[in-house]
C-alpha positions in Angstrom: 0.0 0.0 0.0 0.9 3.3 -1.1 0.6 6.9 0.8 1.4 10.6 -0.9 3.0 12.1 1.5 5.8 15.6 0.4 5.1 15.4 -3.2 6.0 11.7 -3.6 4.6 7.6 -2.9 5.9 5.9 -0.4 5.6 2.3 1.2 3.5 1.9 4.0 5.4 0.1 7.1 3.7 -3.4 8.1 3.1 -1.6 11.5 1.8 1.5 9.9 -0.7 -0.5 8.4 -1.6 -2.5 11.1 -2.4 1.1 13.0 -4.7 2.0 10.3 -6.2 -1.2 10.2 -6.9 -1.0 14.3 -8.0 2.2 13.9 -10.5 1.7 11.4 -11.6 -1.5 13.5 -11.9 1.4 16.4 -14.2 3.8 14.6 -16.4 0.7 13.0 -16.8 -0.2 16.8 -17.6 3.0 18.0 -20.4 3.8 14.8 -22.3 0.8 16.1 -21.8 1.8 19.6 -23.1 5.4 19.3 -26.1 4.8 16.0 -29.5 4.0 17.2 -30.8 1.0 15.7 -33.7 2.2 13.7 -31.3 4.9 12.4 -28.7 1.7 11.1 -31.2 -0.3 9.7 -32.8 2.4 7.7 -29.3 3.5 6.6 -29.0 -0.1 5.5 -32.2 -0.2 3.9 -31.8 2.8 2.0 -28.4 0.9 0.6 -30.8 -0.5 -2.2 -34.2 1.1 -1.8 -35.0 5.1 -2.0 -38.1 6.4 0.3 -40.2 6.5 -2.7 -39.3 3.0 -3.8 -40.2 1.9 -0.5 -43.6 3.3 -0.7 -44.4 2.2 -3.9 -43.5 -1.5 -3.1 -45.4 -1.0 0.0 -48.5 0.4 -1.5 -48.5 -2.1 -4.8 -48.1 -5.0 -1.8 -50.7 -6.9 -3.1 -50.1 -6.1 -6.9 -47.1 -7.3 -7.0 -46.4 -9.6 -4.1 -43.3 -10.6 -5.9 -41.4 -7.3 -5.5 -42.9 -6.9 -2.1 -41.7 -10.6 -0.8 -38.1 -9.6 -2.0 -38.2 -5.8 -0.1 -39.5 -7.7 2.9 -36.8 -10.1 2.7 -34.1 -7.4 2.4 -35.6 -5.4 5.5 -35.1 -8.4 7.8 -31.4 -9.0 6.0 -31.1 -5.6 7.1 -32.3 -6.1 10.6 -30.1 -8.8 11.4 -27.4 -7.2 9.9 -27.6 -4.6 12.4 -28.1 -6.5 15.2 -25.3 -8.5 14.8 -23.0 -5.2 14.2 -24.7 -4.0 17.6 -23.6 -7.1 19.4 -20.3 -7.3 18.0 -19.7 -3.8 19.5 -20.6 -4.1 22.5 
């Protein structure tokens, strides 16, 4: 891995990666520690669906139960998602 640092690239160190690693590990932990969980899994959810596709699907539920099944099934992947990330954190 490379860095730009005083007008040139440079190798990072093992060890300097290692820090950046643990420190990216550190501010993963504390996101999951400090997000509320409705505010995660909506972030989550909004990964694939828009708040308009979301109403849409929800309102054509029983037109097209197809699309509906597979938003349903995303929002509990979602879910889980987050409370595993929550649990891991703690």
């Amino acid at each position: 891995m490379k860095i730009y640092e005083n007008g040139s690239y440079r190798d990072l160190t093992p060890e300097e990666i290692a820090q950046m690693q643990a420190e990216q590990e550190q501010a993963e932990k504390e996101y999951w520690q400090s997000v509320s969980y409705d505010e995660a899994v909506n972030a989550k959810i909004r990964e694939r669906y828009t708040e308009s596709q979301e109403f849409a699907i929800l309102r054509q539920k029983d037109e097209k139960p197809e699309e509906y099944n597979a938003y349903y099934a995303y929002c509990e992947e979602c879910k889980a998602f987050v409370k595993a990330k929550k649990e891991e954190s703690q």
